[in-house]
N, C-alpha and C positions, 0 to 999 in steps of 0.2 A: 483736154476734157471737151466732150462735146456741147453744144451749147443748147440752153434749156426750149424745148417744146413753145412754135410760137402761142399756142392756148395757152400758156402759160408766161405770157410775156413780160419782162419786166425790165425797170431801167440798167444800162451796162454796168451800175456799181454794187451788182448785185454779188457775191462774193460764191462764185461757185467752187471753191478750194476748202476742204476742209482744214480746221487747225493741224499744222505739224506733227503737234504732237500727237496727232490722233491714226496718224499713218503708221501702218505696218512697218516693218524692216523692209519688206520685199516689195514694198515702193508701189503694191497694187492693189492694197485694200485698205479701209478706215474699218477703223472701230467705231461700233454704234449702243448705245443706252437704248432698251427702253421701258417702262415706265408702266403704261396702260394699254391701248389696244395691240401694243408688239408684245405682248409677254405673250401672246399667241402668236405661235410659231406660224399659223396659219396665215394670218395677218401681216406678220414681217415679210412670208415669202412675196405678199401681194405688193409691199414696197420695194423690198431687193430680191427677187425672183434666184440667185446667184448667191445668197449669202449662206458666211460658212460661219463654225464654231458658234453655234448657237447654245447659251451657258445661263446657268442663274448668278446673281452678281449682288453685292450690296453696298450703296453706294451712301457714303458719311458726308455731312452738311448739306442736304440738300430735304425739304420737304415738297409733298407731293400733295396738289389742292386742285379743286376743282373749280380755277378760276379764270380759264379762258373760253374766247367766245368765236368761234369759226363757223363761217359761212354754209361750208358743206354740208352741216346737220340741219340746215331750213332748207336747202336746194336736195334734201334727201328724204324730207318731210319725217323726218323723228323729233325735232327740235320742237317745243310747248309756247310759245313765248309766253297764252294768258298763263300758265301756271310756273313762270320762270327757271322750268325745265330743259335749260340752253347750253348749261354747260360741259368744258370736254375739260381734258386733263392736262396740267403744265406741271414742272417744279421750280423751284424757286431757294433760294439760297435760305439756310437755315440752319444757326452751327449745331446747336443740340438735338437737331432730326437727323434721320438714315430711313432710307428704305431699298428695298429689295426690288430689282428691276431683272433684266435678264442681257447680258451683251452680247453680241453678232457681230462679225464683218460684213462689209460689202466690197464688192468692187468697185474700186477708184473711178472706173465710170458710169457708174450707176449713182453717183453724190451729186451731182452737179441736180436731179431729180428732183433729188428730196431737197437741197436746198433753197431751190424755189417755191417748192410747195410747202415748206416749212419756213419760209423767211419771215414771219413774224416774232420768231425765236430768235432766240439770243444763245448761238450755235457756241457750246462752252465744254471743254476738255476736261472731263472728271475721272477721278481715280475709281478704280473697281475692284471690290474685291472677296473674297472667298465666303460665301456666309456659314462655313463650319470654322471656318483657319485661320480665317479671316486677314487673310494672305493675298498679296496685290495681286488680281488676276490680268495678264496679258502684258505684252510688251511696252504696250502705248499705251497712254489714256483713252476717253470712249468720246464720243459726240454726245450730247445731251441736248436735249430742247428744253432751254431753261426759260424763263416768263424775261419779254421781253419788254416794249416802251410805246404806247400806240401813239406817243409824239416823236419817236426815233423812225419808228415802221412808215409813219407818215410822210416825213423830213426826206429817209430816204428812198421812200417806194410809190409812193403816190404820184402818180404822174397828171391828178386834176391840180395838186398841186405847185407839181414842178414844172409841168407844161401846159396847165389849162385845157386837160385832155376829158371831154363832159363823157368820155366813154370809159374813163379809166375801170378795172377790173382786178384791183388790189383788192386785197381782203377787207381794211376796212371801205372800202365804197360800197362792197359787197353786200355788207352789212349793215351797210346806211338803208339799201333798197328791202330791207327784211326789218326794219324800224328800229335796231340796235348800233348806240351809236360807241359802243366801246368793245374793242379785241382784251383788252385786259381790264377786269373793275375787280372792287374791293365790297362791290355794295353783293348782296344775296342772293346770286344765282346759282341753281339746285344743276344737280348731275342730269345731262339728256339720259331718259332712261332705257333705251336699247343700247346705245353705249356703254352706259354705266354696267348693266346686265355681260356684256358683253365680258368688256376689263374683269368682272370680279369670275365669269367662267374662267377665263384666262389664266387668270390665278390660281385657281383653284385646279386646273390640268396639268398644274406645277407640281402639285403637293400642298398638304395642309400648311405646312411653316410659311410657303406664299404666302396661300390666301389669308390665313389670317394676317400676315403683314398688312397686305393689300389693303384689310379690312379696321383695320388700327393704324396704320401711319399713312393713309389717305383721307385728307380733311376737307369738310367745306369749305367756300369762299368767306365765311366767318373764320377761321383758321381754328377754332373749337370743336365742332361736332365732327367726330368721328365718323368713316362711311358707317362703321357699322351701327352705330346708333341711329341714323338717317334710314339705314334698309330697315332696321329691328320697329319703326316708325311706320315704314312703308315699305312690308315686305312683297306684293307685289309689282314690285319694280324689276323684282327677277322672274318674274313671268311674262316679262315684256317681250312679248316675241318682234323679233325683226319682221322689217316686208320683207317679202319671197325677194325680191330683187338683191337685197344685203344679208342674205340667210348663211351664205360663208362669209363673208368678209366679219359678220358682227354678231355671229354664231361661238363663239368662245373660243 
């Protein structure tokens, strides 16, 4: 596998292999989850430019909240912080939840990527499967970005910490400089709302049985309020238009 982008630099223990089980038979592609801004096919191509089998899928024990906190939405100016409109999308283990995501391949060397840029996750091999037949769809399991540990992500990626590095460029450091001092909390913070607008187009260029998924088994970081009662609150959230500059990427 090639090795990650120096912009993107991170310590050697950074695990550019995805789980086994997530590899194809033919030894060249992973399965991938996703969840919120990849259910737009548009979106996934811009992470794996090469990916194939792109499918709707539904995926058992796992819920999907809007409790994490990444850098890119302040360094892209959509993120609120007076009105604590910071948040993006994770899931997180949950045995009486399911929701409806959609799965893709990539190529095997196009993971090493995302794993860096996604290394605040906790990269976890989930079953997928048919949302009529409900029938296990694909050979392997999928990749999921499941909520990870900002004392684990720290421990192992932080290089102010493991080196005394005052440049480091890990995500929480990132986030220190933007006044937010946690990648994952529990305390009330709301959906960024050109994202949030975005995920629910997404959905919703699925088919209605999506989006209303979307719309009822996506929760806030209270793990109570349903998005949809959040939008029905504040329905110009979906009139948030993107900047010209994000107009595909967070365009539905």
């Amino acid at each position: 596998s090639p090795p990650p982008s120096s912009s993107l630099r991170m310590p050697n223990i950074t695990s550019l292999h995805p789980p086994p089980s997530a590899i194809t038979s033919d030894g060249a592609f992973v399965a991938v989850v996703g969840f919120g801004s990849l259910l737009s096919r548009n979106s996934a191509l811009f992470t794996a430019p090469n990916l194939r089998d792109f499918r709707v899928v539904r995926v058992h024990g796992y819920r999907r909240v809007f409790a994490h906190t990444s850098p890119i939405f302040f360094e892209r100016n959509i993120a609120n912080a007076e009105t604590r409109e910071i948040a993006s999308l994770s899931v997180e283990e949950a045995k009486e939840h399911s929701f409806i995501g959609c799965r893709f391949e990539i190529p095997l060397k196009e993971y090493p990527a995302l794993a860096v840029r996604e290394a605040e996750f906790n990269f976890t091999g989930v079953e997928t499967r048919d949302i009529s037949t409900n029938e296990v769809v694909g050979e392997s399991l999928s990749v999921c970005c499941v909520r990870g540990s900002d004392e684990i992500y720290t421990r192992k990626y932080c290089t102010k910490v493991l080196e005394g590095d005052e440049n480091c460029e890990c995500v929480k450091c990132k986030l220190k400089t933007f006044g937010e001092p946690m990648i994952w909390t529990d305390e009330l913070i709301l959906p960024t709302r050109t994202y949030c607008r975005h995920c629910v187009l997404a959905a919703r260029g699925l088919g209605k049985v999506i989006e209303d998924d979307f719309l009822d088994n996506t929760f806030l970081a209270d793990r109570k309020t349903r998005l949809r009662e959040h939008l029905e609150k504040d329905p110009s959230i979906l009139e948030e238009l993107p900047p010209e500059s994000l107009a595909v990427r967070y365009g539905g």
